[in-house]
TIMIKOL-844023 format. One line per 8 residues: number of its first residue (from 1); for each residue y, x negated, z negated of N, C-alpha, C. Coordinates in steps of 0.05 Angstrom, whole numbers, plus 32768, in hexadecimal, padded with zeros to 4 digits. Layout:
<pts>
NUM = Y:X:Z:Y:X:Z:Y:X:Z ~ ...
</pts>
This chain:
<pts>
1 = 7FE9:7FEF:8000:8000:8000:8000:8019:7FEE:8000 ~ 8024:7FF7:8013:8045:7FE1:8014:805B:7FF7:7FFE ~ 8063:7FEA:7FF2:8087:7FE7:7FE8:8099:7FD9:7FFD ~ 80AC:7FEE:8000:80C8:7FE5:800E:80DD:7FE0:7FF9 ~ 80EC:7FC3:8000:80FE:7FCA:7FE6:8110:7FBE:7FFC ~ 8126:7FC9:7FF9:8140:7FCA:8007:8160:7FCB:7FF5 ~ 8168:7FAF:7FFC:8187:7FB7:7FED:819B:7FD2:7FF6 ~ 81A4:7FE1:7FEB:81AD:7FFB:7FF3:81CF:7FF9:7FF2
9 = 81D3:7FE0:7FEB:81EC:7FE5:7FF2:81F9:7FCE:7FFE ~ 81E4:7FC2:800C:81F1:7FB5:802A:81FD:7FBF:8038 ~ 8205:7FB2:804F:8215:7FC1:805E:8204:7FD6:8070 ~ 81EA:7FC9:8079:81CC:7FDD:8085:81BF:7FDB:807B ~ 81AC:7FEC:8073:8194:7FF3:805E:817F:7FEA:807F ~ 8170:7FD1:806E:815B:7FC8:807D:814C:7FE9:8088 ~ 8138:7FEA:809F:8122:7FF2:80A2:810B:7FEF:8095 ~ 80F9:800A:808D:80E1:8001:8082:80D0:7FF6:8099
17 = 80C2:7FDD:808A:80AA:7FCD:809A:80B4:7FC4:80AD ~ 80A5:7FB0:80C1:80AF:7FA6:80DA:8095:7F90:80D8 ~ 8089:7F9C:80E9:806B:7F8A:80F6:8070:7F78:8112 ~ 8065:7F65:8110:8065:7F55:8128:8062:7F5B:8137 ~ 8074:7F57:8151:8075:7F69:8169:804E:7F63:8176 ~ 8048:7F69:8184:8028:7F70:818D:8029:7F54:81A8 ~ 8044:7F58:81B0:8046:7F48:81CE:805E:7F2A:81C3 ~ 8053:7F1A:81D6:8064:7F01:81CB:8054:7EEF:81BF
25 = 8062:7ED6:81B9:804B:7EC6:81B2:805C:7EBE:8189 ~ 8044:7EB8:817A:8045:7EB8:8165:8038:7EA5:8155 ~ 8051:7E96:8147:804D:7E7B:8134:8049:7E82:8119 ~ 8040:7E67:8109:8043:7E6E:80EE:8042:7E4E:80E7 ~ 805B:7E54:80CE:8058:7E3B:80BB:8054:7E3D:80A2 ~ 804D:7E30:8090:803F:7E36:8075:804F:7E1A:8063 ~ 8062:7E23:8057:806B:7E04:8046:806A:7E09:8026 ~ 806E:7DEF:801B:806B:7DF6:7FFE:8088:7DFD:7FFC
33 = 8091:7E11:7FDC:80A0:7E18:7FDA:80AD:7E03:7FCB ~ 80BD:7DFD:7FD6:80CF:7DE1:7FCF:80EB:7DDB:7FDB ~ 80FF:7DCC:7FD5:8116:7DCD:7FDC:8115:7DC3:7FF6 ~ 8102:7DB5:8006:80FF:7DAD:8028:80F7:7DC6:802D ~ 80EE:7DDC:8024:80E6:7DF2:8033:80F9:7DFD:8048 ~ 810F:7DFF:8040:8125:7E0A:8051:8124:7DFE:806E ~ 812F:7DE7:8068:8134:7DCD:807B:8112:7DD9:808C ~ 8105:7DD3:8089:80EA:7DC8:8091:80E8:7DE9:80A8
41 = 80E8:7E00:8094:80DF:7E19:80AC:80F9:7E1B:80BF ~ 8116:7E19:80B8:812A:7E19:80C8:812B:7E06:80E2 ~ 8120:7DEB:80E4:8113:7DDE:80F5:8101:7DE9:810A ~ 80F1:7DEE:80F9:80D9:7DFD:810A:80DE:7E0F:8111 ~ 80E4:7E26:810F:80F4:7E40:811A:8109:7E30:8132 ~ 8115:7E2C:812B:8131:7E15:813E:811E:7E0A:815D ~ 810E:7DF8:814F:80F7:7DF1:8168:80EA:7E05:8174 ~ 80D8:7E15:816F:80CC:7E30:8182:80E4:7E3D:818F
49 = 80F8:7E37:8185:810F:7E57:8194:811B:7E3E:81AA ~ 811D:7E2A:81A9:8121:7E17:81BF:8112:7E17:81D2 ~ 80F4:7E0B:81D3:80E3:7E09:81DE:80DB:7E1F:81EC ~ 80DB:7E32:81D8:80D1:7E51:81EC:80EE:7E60:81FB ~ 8102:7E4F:8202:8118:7E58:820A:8127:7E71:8203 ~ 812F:7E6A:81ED:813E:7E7A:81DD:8153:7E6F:81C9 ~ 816A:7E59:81DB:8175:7E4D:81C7:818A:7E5D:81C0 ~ 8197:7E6A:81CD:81B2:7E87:81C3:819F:7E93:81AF
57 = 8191:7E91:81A2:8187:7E9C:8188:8180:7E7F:816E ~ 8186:7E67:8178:817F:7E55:815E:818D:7E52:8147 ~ 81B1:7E52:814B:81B9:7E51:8135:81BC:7E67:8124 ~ 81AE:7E8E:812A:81B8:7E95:811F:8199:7E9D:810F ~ 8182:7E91:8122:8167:7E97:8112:8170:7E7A:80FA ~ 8179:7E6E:80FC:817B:7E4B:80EC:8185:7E59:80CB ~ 8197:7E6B:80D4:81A8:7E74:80CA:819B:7E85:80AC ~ 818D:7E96:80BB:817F:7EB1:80AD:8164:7EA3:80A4
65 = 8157:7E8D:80AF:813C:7E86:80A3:8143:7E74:808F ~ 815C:7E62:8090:815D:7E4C:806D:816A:7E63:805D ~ 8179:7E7C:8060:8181:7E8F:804A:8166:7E9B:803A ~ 8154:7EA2:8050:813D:7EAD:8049:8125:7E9E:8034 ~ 8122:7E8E:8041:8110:7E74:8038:811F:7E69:8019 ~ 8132:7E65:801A:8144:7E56:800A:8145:7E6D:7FED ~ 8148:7E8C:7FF5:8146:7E99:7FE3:8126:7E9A:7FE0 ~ 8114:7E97:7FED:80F8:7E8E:7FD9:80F9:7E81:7FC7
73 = 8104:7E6F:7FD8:80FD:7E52:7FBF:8112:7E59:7FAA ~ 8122:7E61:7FA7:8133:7E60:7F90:8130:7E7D:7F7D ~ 8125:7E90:7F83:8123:7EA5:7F7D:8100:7EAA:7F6E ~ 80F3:7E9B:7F7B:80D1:7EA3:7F7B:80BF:7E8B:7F72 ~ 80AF:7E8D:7F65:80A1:7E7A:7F62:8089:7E77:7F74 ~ 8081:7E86:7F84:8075:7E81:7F94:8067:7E6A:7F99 ~ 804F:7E59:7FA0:8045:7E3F:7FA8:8053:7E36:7FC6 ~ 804A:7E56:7FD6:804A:7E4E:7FF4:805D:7E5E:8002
81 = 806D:7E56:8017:8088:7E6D:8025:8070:7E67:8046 ~ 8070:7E87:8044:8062:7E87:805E:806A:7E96:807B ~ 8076:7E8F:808E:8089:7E94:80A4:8073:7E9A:80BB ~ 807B:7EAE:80C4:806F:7EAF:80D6:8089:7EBC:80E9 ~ 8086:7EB4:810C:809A:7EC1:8117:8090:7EBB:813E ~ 8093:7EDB:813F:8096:7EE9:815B:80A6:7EDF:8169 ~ 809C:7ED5:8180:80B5:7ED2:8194:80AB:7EE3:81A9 ~ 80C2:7EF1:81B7:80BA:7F02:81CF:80D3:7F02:81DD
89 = 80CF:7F13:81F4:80E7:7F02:820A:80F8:7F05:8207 ~ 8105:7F17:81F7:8120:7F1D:81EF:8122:7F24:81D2 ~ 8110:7F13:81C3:8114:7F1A:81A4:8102:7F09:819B ~ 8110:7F05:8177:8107:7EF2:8164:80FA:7EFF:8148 ~ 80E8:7F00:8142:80DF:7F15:812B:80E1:7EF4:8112 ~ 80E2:7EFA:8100:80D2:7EE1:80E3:80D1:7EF4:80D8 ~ 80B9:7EEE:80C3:80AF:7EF7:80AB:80AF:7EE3:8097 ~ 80BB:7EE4:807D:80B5:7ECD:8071:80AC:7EDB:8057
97 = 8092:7ECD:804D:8085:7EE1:803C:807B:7ECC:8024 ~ 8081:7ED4:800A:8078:7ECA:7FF7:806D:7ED4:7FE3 ~ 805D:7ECD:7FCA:8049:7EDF:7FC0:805A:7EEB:7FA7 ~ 807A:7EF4:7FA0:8081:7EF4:7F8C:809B:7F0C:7F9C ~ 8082:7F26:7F8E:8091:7F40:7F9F:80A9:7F45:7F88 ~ 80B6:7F3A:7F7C:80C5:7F42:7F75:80E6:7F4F:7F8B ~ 80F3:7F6B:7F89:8104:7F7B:7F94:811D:7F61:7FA7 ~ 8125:7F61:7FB9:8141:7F5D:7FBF:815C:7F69:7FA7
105 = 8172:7F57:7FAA:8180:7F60:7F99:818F:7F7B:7FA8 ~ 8192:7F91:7F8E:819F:7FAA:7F96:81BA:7FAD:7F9D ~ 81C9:7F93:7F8C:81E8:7F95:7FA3:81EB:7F7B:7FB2 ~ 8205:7F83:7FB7:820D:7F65:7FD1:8220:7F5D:7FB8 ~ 821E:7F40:7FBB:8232:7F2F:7F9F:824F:7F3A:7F9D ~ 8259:7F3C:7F8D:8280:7F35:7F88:828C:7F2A:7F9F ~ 82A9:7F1F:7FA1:82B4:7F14:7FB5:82B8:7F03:7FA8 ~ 82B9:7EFE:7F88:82BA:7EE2:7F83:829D:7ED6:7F7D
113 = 827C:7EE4:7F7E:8267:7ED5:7F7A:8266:7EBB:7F84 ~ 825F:7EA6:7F7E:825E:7E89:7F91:8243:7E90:7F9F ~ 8231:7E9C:7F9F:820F:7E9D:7FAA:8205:7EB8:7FB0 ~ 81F2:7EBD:7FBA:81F3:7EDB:7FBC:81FA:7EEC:7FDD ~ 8200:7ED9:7FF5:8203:7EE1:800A:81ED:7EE2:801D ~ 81D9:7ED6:8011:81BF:7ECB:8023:81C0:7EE9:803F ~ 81BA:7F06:8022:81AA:7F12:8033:81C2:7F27:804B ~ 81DE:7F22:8039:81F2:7F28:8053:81F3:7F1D:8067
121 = 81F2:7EF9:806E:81F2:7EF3:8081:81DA:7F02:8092 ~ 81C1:7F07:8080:81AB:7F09:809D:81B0:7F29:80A8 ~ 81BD:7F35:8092:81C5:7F50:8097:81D7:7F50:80B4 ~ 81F1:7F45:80B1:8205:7F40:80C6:81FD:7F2B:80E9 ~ 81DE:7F1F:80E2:81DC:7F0C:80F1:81B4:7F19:8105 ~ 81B2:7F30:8103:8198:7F35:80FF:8193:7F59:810E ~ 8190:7F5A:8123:8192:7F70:8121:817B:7F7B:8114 ~ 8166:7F80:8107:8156:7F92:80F2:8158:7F80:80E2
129 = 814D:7F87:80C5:8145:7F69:80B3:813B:7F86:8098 ~ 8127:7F77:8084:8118:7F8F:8078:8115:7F74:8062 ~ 8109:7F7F:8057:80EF:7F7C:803A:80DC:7F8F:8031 ~ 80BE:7F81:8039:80AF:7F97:802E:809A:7F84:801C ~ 808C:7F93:800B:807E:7F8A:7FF4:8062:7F95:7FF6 ~ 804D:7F7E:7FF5:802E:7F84:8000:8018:7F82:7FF5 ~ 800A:7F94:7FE1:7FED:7F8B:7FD8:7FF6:7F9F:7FBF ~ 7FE2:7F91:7FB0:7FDE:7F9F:7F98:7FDE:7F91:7F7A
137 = 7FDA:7F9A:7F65:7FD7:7F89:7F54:7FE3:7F6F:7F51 ~ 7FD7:7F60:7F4E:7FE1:7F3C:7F3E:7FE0:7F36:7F63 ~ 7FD7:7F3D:7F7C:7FD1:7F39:7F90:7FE5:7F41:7FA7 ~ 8007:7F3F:7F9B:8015:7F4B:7FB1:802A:7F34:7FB9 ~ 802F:7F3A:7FCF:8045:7F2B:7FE4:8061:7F36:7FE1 ~ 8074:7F2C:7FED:808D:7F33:7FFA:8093:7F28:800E ~ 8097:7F35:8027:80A7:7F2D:8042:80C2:7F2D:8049 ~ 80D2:7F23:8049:80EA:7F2E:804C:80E6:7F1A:8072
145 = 80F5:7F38:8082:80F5:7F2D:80A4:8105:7F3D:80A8 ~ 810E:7F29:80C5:8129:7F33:80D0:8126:7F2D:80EC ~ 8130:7F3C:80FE:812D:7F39:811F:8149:7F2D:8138 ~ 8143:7F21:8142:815D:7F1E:8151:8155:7F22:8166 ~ 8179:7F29:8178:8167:7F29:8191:8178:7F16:81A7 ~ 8173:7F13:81C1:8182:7F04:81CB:819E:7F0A:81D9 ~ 81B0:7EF0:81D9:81C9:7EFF:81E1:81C7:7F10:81FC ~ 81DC:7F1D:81FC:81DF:7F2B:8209:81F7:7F1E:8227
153 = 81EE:7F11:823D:81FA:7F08:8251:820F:7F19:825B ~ 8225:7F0A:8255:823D:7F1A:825E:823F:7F22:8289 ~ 824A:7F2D:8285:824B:7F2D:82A6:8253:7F21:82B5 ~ 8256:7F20:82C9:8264:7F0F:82D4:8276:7F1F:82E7 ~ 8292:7F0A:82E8:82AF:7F0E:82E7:82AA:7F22:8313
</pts>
């Protein structure tokens, strides 16, 4: 049974769930939860969206995967941050899932918080982005994922 937990007073209330698209091709990295974690999946994300020609999407997946990751590690005790991410021809899915379902926070910080923007940026930078919560017992996950898609080619003059 999944739990959706959703901050409700973002500026968009995530969607419930968001499964890997079926078409596209699909990576996964597995790092310890540690302060290289960030650095390490933001790379790797950075590299596939290159390679699979999709660089008008790296700095803003770069962007949303060390917020994401970064709030594992600092938020969760978790062992392992486990990424997995969709590429398809015109879109970027990540999942970044760790074993410590504890909720997203329910507001967006102060204007004077110093910390606390992670999940606005992916909000503002993302067109879907969620958190859902997975299993049971002593045996559950949290995913928090977000989707981008590619720019949009202006016309020509």
């Amino acid at each position: 049974m999944a739990v959706v937990t959703t901050p409700p007073t973002f500026p968009s209330a995530p969607p419930v769930g968001s499964p890997l698209p079926r078409r596209g091709d699909r990576y996964r990295v597995v790092a310890p939860n540690n302060a290289h974690a960030p650095k390490l999946v933001r790379d790797f994300v950075a590299t596939l969206l290159r390679v699979t020609g999709h660089p008008g999407l790296v700095d803003d997946a770069r962007l949303c995967v060390s917020e994401v990751v970064g709030n594992a590690y600092c938020h969760t005790r978790s062992r392992l941050i486990r990424v997995d991410v969709a590429i398809a021809p015109h879109q970027v899915r990540v999942h970044v899932t760790d074993d410590q379902p504890d909720p997203l926070p329910l507001t967006a910080p102060g204007s004077g918080a110093e910390s606390g923007r992670g999940l606005l940026i992916v909000d503002r930078l993302a067109v879907r982005w969620g958190a859902t919560v997975q299993g049971r017992g002593t045996r559950q996950t949290k995913t928090v994922w977000f989707v981008l898609t590619a720019p949009v080619p202006e016309p020509a003059p």
